[in-house]
N, C-alpha and C positions, 0 to 999 in steps of 0.2 A: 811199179807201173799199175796202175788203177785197170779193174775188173770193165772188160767192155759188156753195154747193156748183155748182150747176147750170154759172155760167161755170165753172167747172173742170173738169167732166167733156167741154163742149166745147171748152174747149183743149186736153183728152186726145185726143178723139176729130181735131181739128184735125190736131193733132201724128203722129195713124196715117195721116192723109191725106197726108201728107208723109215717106215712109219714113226711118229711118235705123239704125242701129245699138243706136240703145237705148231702142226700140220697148216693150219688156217693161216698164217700168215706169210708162209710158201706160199702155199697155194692162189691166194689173195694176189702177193707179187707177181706170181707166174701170170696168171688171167692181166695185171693191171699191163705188165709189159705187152702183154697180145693186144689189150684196145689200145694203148698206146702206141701202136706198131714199132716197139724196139726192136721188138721180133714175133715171128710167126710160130705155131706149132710145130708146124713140119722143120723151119729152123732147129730145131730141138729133136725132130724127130720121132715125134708124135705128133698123135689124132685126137680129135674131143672125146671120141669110148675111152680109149685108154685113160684120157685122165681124169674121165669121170671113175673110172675102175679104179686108180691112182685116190682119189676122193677119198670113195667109199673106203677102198680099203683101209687108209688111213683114219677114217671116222670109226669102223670098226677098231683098232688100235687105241684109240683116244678112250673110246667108251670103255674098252674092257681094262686100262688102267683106272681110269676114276671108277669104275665099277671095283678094281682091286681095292681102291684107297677106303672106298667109304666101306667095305667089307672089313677094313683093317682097324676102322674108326668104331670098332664094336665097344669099346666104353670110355671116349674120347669122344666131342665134339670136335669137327674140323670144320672151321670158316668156308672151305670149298663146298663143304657138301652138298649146297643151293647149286653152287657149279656143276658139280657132278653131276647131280639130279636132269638138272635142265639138256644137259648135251645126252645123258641118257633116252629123256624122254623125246627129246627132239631127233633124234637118230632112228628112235620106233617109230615116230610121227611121219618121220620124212621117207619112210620105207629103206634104209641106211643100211638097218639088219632087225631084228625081231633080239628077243629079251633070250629065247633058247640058242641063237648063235654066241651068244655071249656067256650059254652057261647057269641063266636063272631063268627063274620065273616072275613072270609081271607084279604078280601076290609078291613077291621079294623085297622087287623094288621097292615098293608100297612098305613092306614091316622096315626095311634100311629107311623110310622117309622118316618113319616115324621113330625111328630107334634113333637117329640124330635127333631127330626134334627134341625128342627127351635128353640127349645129353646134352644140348645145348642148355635144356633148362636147371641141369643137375649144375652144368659151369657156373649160369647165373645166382644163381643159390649160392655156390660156393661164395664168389663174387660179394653176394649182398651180404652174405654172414659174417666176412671178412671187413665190410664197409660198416655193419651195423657195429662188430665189435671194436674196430675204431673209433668210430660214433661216442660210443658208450666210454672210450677212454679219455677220448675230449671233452666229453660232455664230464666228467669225474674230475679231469683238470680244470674245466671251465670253472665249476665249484670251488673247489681249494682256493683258487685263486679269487674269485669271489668273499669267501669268507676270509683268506689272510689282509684283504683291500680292504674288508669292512664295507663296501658299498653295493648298492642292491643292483641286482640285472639291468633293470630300465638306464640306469647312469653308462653302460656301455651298450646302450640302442637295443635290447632283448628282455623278453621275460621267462620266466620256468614254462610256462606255457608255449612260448613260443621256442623254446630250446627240443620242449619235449616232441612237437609235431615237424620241426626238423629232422628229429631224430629219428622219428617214426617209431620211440621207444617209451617204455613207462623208466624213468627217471628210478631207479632205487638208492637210497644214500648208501653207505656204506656206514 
């Protein structure tokens, strides 16, 4: 038998009794059912304090995970860490909690800003040195095969010139 709105909205509300990281889409349900009138607060059994307390709390929970994650991303880049960042700073913004209930300082967040930013850039490096030494092994085959064909670059639509600013490399024979 299918969940009536009402079980839903307290499994919503259950779900912010128990914090976690993706609190927001409870939460989001719980409020769409109350303008919707599926059901009322007090259906539920709660007040608007409480579940703004319910919120909060849970934004506190939220923040002080991605605060763990990007704390754990000490010489790893991690794709969230723009995520992180933004629901941290948006939680001080919003007066949610302050940087000391969670354990750092502001100065912190700020060296974690920047301590991802730099491993993001150490990933792309890696990345590019891996793409350039590819480069450089196509570009080695392209030759061979050029010279066992006998025929010049231009005859298959390229020149060394144009190989080399592809490559974004100086060209060395072997």
């Amino acid at each position: 038998m299918a969940k009536s709105k009402l079980e839903w909205g307290q499994e919503w509300l259950d779900n912010l009794h128990n914090p976690t990281m993706t609190y927001e889409h409870d939460l989001w349900s719980l409020q769409k059912g109350t303008r919707n009138g599926d059901f009322t607060l007090e259906d539920l059994g709660i007040d608007e304090k409480k579940l703004e307390e319910l919120r909060v709390q849970n934004c506190k929970t939220a923040a002080k995970t991605w605060l763990e994650r990007l704390q754990a991303q000490s010489e790893e880049w991690s794709p969230l860490y723009e995520r992180a960042l933004k629901v941290l700073h948006e939680g001080i913004k919003n007066g949610d909690f302050t940087p000391e209930d969670l354990g750092i300082k502001k100065e912190d967040l700020e060296e974690l800003r920047i301590m991802n930013c730099k491993n993001l850039v150490r990933k792309l490096l890696k990345v590019l040195l891996a793409e350039i030494n590819s480069s450089k092994k196509h570009l080695s085959s392209i030759y061979k095969e050029v010279q066992k064909g006998g025929f010049p670059l231009e005859e298959v639509g390229t020149s060394e010139e144009n190989l080399k600013a592809l490559c974004l490399i100086t060209v060395e024979e072997d």
